[in-house]
C-alpha positions, 0 to 999 in steps of 0.5 A: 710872899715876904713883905719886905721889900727886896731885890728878890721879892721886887723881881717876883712881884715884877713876873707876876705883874707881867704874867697877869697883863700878858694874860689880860692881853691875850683876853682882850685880843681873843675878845675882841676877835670873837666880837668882829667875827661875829660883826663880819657874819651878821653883814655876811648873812645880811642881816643888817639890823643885828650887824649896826646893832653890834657895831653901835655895841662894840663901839661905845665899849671901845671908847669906854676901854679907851679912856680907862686905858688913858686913865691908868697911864696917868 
């Protein structure tokens, strides 16, 4: 891609950002559906350790993502 900074090489660099965050969106959400299937079938099955376990997991990395989410919106 050429260095200098064009309407041209401007519009590329901006389908290329889009493409990579729709990609990274569409990850996130299958991620995160596998993660509360996989909650959904430990309280299914009772198995009750295992589910809180899970939930307690998934919970302190929502929080993480949240507020590294926060951070590049500054």
């Amino acid at each position: 891609m050429n260095r200098i900074n064009t309407p041209d090489t401007r519009r590329m660099y901006e389908q290329a950002k889009r493409k990579a965050k729709q990609i990274c969106r569409k990850k996130k959400r299958v991620y995160w559906e596998t993660q509360l299937q996989t909650i959904e079938n430990h309280m299914i099955d009772k198995d009750i350790s295992n589910f809180y376990q899970e939930v307690k997991k998934n919970k302190i990395l929502g929080q993480e993502q949240a507020s590294t989410e926060a951070k590049e919106r500054r």
